[in-house]
C-alpha positions as CSV (number, residue, x, y, z in Angstrom):
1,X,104.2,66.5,140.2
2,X,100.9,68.7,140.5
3,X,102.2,72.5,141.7
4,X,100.4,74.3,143.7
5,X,99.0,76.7,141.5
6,X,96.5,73.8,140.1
7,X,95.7,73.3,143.5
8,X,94.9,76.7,143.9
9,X,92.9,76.5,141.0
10,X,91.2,73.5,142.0
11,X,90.1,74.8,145.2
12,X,88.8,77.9,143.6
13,X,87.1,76.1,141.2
14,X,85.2,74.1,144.2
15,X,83.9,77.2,146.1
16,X,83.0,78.8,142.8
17,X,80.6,76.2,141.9
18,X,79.1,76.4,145.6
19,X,78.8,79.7,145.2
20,X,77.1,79.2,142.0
21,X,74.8,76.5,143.7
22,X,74.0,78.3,146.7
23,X,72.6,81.7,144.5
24,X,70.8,79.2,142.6
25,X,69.4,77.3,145.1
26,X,68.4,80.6,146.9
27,X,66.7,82.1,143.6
28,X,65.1,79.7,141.0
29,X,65.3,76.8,142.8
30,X,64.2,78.0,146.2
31,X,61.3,79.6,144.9
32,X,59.7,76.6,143.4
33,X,60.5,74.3,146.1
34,X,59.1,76.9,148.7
35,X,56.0,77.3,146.3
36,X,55.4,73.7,146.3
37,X,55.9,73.5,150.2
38,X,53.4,76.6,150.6
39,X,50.7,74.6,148.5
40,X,51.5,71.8,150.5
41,X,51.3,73.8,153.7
42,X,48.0,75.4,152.5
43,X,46.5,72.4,151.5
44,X,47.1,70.3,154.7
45,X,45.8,73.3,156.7
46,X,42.5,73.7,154.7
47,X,41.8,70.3,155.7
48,X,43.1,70.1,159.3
49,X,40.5,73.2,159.6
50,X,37.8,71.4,157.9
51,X,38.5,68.3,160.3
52,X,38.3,70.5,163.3
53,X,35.2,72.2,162.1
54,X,33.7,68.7,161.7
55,X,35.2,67.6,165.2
56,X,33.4,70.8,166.8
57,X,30.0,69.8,165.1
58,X,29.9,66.4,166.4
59,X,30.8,67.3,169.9
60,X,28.3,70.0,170.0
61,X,26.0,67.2,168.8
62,X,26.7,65.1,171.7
63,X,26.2,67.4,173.9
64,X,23.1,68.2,172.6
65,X,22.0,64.4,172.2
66,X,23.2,64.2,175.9
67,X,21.7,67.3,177.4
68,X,18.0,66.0,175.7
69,X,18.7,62.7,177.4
70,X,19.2,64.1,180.8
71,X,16.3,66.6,180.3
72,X,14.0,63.5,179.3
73,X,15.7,60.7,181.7
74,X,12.4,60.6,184.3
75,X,10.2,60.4,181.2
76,X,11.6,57.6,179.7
77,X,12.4,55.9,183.1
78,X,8.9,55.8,184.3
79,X,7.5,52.9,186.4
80,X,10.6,50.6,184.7
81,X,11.4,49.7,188.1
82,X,8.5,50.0,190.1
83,X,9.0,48.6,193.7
84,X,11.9,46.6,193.0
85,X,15.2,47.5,195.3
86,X,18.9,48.0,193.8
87,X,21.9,47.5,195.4
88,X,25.1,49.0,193.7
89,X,28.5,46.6,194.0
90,X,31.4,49.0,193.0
91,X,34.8,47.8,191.7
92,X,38.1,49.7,193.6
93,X,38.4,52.9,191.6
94,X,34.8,53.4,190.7
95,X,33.9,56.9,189.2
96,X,31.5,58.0,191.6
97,X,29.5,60.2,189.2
98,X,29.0,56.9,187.2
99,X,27.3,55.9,190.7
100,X,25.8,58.5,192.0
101,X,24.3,59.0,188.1
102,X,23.0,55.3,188.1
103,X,21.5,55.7,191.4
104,X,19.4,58.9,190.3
105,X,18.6,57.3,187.2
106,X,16.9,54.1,189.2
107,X,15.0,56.1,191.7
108,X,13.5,57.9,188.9
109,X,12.7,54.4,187.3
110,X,10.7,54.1,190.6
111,X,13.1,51.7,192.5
112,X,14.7,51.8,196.1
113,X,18.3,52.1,196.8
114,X,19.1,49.8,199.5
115,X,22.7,50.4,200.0
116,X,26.3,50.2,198.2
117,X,29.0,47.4,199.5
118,X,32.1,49.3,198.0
119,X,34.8,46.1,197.2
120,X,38.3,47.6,198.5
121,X,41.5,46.9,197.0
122,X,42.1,44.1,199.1
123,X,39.6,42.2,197.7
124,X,41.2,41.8,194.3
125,X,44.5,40.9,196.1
126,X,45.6,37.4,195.2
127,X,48.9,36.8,197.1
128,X,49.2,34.4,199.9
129,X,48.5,36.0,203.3
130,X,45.2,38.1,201.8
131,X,44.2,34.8,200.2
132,X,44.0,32.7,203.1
133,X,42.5,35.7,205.1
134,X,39.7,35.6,202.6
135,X,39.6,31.6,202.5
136,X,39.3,31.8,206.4
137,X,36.4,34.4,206.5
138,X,34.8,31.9,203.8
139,X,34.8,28.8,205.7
140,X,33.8,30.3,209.0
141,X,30.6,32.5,207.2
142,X,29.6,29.3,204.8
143,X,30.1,27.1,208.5
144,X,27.9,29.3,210.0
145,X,24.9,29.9,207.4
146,X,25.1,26.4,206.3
147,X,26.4,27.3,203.0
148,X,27.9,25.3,200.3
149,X,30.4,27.2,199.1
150,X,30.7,26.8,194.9
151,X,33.8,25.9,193.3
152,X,35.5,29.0,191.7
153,X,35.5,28.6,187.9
154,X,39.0,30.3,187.9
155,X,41.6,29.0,190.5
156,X,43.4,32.5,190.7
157,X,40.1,33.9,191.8
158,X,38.3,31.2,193.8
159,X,38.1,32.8,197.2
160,X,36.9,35.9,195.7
161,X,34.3,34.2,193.9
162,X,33.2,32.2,197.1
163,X,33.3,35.8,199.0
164,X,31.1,37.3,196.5
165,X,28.6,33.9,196.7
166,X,27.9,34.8,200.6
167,X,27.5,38.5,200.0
168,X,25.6,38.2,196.8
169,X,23.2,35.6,199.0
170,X,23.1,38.3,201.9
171,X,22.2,41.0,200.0
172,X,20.0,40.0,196.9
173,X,17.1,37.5,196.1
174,X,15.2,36.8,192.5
175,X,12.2,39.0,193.2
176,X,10.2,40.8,195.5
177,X,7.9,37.9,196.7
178,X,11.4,35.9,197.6
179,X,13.9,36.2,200.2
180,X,17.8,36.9,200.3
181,X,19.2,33.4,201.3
182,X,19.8,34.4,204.9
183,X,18.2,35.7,207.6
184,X,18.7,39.5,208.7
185,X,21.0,38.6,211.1
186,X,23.3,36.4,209.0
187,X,23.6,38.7,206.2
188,X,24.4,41.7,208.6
189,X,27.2,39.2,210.1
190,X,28.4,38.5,206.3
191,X,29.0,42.1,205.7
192,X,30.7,42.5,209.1
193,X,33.0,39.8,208.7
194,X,34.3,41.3,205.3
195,X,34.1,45.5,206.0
196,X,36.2,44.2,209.6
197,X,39.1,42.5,207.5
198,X,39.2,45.6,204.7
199,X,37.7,43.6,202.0
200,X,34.6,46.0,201.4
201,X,33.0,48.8,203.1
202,X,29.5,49.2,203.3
203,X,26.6,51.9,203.2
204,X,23.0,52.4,203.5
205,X,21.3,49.2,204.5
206,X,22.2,46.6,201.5
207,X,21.4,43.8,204.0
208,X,17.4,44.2,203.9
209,X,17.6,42.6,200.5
210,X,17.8,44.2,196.6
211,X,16.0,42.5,193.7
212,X,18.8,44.1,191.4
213,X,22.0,45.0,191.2
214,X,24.3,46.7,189.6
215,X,27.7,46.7,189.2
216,X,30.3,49.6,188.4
217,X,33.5,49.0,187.6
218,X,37.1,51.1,188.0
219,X,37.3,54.2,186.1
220,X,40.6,53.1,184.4
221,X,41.7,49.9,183.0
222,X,44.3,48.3,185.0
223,X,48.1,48.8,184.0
224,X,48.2,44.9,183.8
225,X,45.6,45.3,181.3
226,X,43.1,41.8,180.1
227,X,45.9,39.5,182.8
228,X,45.6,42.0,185.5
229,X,43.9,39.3,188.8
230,X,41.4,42.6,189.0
231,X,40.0,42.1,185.7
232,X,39.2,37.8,186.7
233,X,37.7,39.2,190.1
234,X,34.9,41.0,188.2
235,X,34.1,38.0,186.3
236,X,33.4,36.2,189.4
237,X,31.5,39.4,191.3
238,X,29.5,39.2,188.6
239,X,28.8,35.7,188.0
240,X,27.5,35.3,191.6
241,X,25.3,38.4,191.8
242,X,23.8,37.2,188.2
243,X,22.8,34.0,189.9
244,X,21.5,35.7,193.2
245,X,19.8,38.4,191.8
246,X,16.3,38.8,189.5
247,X,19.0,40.8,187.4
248,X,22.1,42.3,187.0
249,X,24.1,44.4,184.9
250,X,27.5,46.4,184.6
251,X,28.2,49.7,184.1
252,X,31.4,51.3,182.8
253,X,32.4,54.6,182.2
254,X,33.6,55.2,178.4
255,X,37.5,55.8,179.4
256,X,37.4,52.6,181.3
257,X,35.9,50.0,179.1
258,X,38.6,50.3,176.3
259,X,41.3,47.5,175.6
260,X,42.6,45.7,178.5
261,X,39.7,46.7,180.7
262,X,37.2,44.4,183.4
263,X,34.2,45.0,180.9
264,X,36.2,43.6,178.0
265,X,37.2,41.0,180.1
266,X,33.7,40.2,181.1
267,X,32.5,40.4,177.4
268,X,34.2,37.5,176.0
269,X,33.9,35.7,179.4
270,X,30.9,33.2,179.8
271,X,29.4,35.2,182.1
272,X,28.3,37.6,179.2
273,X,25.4,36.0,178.7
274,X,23.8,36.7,182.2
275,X,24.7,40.4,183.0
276,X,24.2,43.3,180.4
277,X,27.2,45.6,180.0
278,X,27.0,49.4,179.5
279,X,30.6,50.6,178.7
280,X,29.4,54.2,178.4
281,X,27.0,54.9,181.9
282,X,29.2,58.3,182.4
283,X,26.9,59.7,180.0
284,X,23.1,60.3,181.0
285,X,22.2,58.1,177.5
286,X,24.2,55.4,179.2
287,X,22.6,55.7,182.3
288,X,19.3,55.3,180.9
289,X,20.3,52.2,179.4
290,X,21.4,50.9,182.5
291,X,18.1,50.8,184.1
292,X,16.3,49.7,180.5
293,X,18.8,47.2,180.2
294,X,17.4,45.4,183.9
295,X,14.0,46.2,182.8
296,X,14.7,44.1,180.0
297,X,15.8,41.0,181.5
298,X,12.9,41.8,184.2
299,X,10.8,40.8,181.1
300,X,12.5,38.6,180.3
301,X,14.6,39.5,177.6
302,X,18.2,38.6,177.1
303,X,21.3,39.9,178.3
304,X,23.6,42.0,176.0
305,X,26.0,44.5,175.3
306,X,25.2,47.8,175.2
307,X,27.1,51.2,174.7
308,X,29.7,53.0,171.6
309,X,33.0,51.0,172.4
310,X,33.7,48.1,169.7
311,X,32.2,45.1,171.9
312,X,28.8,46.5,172.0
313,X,26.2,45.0,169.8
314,X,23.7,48.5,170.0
315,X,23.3,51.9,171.7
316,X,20.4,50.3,173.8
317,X,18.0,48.0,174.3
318,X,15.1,48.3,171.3
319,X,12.5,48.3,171.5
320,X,13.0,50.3,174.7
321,X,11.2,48.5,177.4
322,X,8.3,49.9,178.9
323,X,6.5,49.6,182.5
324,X,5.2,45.9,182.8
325,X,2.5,44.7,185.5
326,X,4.3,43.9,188.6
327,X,4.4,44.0,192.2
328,X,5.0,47.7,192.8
329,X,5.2,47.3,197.0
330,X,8.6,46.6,198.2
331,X,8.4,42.9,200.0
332,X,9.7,43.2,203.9
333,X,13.1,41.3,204.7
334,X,12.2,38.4,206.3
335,X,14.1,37.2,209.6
336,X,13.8,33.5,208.8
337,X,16.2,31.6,206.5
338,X,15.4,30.7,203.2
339,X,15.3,26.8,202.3
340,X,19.2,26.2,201.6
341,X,18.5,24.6,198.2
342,X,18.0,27.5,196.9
343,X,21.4,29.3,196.9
């Protein structure tokens, strides 16, 4: 049997060589490893400094790049618009600076503002009893302006796309020597209808007739993300205002046009090919390529992506467009109807 002095011995041998360990560990030992950690430390902070220096430069560049844009936006913008009329169409959760900075940016392009019809929640609400609200206040409006109403290329979205048909036809026409698709009185009764239920709201006088318009869309993307019903509506908004109008393009602010968002949506939708997108109009850059952007399909150029998020194909439009010989007085809303073939 082992007595218990080898125990004793044992157990003392144990915290001897801890003992032994621990001054090691806290002489010799230590010091190297803390030496190695301090490079390490050192090392990493060098660069996280040099990455924040670098970080400071380019913001300071942007904001330089963005403070000469601003300064120079009427320059550039000159006569790009002359005489045509814009209405804005903004999506639930619009960033009104992104509107209130396109607006600027058109009426120094030379252009009218004829009024904003603000989409409210509602409209992008796809359950049952909002659905055949909307479907109701379709069939009465298309009954009453002797509209064909188009068949909604998405099923989830088809009364919103027939909702934005009759507003789009009240409130737009191709150019200025054309009229909107109703008469003054219809289109002020379309608008009615809609603001009445809670499906848009409505200022300034959109109902006299825009050549352009554009579109802004929510400042966030939606928590659904690229499924969310939101995302579709915008798809269809656009599709009819692109068909309606002598051009139209949308603008998103840089947060909102990320992953999951309506402009990504609309980017690999079909539609992409009949609306330019600007995912970065918070900035004044971006707002300048707004307007440049419908100068350039005014000319006739194609539509296309524009902005710094991954699903833009360039900053801008380039060559920049520049003023082209056009009609530069406004043509007067007209109270008669339009020939119904040409909705």
């Amino acid at each position: 049997m082992i007595d218990f002095r080898y125990h004793l011995v044992s157990i003392v041998a144990v915290f001897l060589a801890l003992a032994i360990g621990i001054v090691l560990g806290s002489t010799e030992l230590q010091g190297k490893a803390f030496d190695a950690l301090r490079q390490t430390s050192n090392s990493l902070s060098s660069k996280l400094t040099a990455a924040q220096r670098q970080s400071d430069s380019y913001a300071a560049q942007v904001a330089a790049d963005q403070q000469f844009a601003q300064a120079n936006e009427s320059v550039l913008l000159d006569r790009l618009l002359d005489g045509q009329r814009v209405v804005l169409v903004t999506e639930p959760g619009a960033q009104q600076s992104v509107v209130t900075g396109v607006e600027a940016a058109a009426r120094d392009a030379g252009a009218t503002i004829t009024g904003t019809v603000a989409l409210q929640s509602k409209f992008n609400d796809t359950t049952g009893t909002t659905e055949a609200g909307l479907n109701d206040i379709n069939g009465n409006l298309a009954a009453n302006t002797s509209t064909t109403l188009v068949t909604g290329a998405d099923q989830q979205t088809a009364n919103q796309q027939q909702a934005a048909q009759l507003i789009a036809t009240a409130v737009t026409s191709k150019s200025l020597s054309s009229q909107t698709g109703l008469t003054l009185a219809e289109a002020q009764t379309v608008l009615n209808s809609y603001g009445e239920a809670g499906f848009i709201s409505v200022s300034g006088q959109p109902q006299l007739g825009a050549t352009l318009a554009i579109i802004v869309t929510p400042q966030s993307p939606p928590s659904d993300g690229s499924s969310d019903p939101a995302n579709q509506v915008l798809v269809a908004v656009a599709t009819e205002f692109a068909s309606k109008s002598g051009a139209t393009v949308v603008a998103a602010n840089t947060s909102g046009s990320g992953a999951g968002s309506a402009l990504t949506v609309l980017r690999s939708s079909s539609v992409s090919g009949q609306v330019s997108t600007i995912d970065n109009a918070d900035t004044a850059s971006g707002q300048i390529t707004v307007i440049q952007a419908l100068a350039r399909q005014l000319q006739g150029g194609k539509a296309a992506a524009y902005g710094v998020q991954s699903g833009a194909t360039a900053a801008g439009p380039s060559p920049a467009p520049t003023p082209s010989a056009t009609v530069s007085a406004s043509a007067s809303p007209s109270s008669t109807k339009k020939a119904k073939g040409n909705k």
